[in-house]
N, C-alpha and C positions, 0 to 999 in steps of 0.2 A: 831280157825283160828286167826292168828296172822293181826298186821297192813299190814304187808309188802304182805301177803298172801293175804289182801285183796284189793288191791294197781289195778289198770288197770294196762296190760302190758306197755302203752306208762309213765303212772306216773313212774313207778318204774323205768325205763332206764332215764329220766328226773331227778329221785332223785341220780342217779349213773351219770349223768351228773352235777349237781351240786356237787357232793362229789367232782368228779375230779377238777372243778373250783375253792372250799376251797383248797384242796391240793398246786392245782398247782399255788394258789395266794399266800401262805404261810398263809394264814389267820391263819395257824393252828401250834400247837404245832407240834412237832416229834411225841410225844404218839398221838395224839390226830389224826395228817398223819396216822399214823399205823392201828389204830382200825378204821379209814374211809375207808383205802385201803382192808382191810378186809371184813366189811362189804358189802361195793362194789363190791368184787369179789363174794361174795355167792350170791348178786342180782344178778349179772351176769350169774352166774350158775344154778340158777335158770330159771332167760329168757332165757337161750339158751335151756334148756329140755321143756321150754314150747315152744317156736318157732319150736324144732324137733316134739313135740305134734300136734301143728299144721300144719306145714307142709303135716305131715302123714296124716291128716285129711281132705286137701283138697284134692275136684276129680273135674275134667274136665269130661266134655262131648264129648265122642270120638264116631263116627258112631252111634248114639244114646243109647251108652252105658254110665254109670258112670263109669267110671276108676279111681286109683289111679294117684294121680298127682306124675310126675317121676321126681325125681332131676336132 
């Protein structure tokens, strides 16, 4: 398992919000923008299939059943 793999979901959307703050301060080269924007998007893609992960995972209590919780 990589660092990033093992990051809590709020750290990792926190380190993709800092990317975008170097970006968008210029703090950063063009190369340097690119391979940030990059990386960024794959944390991103990654949080979003785990937020669909969990989603599906959470049930409410309905009639005193466990149910899938419905989007």
């Amino acid at each position: 398992m990589d660092n990033q793999e093992e990051m809590r979901f709020e750290d990792r959307l926190e380190a993709v919000q800092n990317m975008i703050g170097r970006i968008e301060g210029g703090q950063l080269s063009l190369e340097d923008s690119v391979k940030q924007y990059e990386e960024g998007m794959k944390i991103l893609a990654e949080l979003d299939r785990k937020l669909g992960e969990m989603n599906r995972r959470l049930t409410v209590l309905r009639d005193g059943k466990e149910t899938e919780l419905e989007a």
